[in-house]
C-alpha positions as CSV (number, residue, x, y, z in Angstrom):
1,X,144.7,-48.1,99.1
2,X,147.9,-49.1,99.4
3,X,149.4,-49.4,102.9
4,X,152.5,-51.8,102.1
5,X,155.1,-49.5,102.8
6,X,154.2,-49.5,106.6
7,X,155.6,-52.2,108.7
8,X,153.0,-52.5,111.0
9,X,150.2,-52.8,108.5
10,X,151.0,-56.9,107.5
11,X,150.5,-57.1,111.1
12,X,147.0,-55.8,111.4
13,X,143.6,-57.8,112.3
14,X,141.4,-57.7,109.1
15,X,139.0,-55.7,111.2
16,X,141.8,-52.6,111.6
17,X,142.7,-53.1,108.0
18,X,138.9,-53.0,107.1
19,X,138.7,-49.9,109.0
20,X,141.5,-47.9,107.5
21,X,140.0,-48.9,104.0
22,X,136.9,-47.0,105.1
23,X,138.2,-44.2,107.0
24,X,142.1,-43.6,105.0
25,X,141.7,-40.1,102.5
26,X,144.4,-40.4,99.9
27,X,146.7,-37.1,99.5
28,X,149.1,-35.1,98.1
29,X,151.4,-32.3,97.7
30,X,154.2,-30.6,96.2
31,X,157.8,-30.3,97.8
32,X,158.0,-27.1,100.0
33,X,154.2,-27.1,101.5
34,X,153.9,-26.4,104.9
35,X,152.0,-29.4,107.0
36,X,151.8,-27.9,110.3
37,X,153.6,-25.3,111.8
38,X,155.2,-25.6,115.6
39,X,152.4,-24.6,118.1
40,X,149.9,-25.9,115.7
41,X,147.2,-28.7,117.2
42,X,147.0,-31.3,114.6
43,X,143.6,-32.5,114.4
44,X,144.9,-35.7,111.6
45,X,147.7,-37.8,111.4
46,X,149.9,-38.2,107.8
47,X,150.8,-41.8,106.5
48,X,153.4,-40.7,104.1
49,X,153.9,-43.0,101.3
50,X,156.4,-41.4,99.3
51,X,158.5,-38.1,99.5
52,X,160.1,-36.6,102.3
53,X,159.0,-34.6,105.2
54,X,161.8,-32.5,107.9
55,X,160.6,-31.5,110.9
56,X,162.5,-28.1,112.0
57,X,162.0,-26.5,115.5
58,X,162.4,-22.9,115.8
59,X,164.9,-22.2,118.8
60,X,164.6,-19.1,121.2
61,X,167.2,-17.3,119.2
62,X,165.1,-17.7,115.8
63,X,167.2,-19.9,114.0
64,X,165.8,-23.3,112.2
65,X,167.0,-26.8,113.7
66,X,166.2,-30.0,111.9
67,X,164.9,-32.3,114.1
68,X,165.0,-35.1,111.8
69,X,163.6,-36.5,108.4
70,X,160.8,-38.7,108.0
71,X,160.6,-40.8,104.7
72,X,157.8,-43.1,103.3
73,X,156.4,-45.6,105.4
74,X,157.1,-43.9,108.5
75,X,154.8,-42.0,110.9
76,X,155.8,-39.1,112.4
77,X,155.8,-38.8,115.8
78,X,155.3,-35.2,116.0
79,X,152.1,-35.3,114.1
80,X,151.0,-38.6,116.1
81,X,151.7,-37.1,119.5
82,X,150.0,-33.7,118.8
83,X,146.6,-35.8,117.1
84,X,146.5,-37.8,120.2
85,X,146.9,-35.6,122.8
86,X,145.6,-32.8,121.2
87,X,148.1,-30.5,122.3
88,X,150.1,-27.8,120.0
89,X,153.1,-29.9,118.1
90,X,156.7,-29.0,118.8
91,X,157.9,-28.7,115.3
92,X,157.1,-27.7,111.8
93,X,156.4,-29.9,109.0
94,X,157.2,-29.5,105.9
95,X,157.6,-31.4,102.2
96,X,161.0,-31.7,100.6
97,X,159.7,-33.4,97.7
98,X,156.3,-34.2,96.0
99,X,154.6,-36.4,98.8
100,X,151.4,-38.6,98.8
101,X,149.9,-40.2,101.4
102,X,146.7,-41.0,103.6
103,X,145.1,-39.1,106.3
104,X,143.6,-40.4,108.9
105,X,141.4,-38.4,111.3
106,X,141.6,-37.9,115.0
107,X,138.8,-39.7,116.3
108,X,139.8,-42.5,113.9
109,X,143.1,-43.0,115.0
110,X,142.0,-42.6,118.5
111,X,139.7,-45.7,117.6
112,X,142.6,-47.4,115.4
113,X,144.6,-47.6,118.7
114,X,142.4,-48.7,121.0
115,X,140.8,-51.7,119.1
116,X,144.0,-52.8,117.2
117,X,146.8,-53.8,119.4
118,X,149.6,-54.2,116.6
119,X,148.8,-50.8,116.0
120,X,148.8,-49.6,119.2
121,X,152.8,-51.3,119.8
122,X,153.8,-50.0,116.3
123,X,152.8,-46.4,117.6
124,X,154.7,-47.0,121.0
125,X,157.6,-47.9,119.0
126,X,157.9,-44.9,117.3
127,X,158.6,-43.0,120.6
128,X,161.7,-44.9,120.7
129,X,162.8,-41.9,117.9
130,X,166.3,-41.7,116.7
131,X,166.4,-37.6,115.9
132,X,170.3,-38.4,113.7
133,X,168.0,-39.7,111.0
């Protein structure tokens, strides 16, 4: 498992990073897959570790707006928000190149952000989203 890309990881207790060893589930998948659709309730969250993801919203006239891009090493904070809460995720997901990755499940990252708090402040940080990337 390799979880270098990821800021926060350097910055995680052993414990955490003993935790996502046992609970991570590599991945992958070709460019143009569909990860979630909007409305969908993601029930896992996507550590993408290389390739390239957009995230389009459909708007109420039908047409496609790219929210923004997410590259490797980044989490997405649709995906994040939508795991957590478990409510439906306000954009679609989908590859623009080969990806691979890890997936984490909800009840682990539920678990992952209350025992670690680096993890916990890098996942606040991403809600500070900059949507011209």
């Amino acid at each position: 498992m390799d979880m270098s890309v990821f800021e926060f990881y350097d910055k995680l207790e052993q414990p955490a990073k003993d935790f996502l060893k046992m609970r991570l589930h590599p991945v992958e998948a070709p460019a143009d897959t569909l990860l979630f659709n909007q409305g969908d309730v993601c029930d896992s969250v996507l550590f993408l570790t290389s390739g390239e993801i957009k995230l389009t919203k459909q708007t109420e006239d039908n047409q496609e707006e790219l929210l923004y891009t997410l590259q490797a090493g980044k989490q997405c904070i649709v995906n994040t928000a939508s795991t957590l809460s478990q409510t439906p995720a306000i954009a679609t997901a989908t590859s623009t190149t080969d990806i691979t990755g890890y997936i984490l499940d909800m009840y682990s990252l539920q678990d992952l952000t209350k025992r670690s708090e680096p993890y916990m402040n890098y996942i606040f940080s991403i809600y500070t989203l900059d949507c011209k990337n």
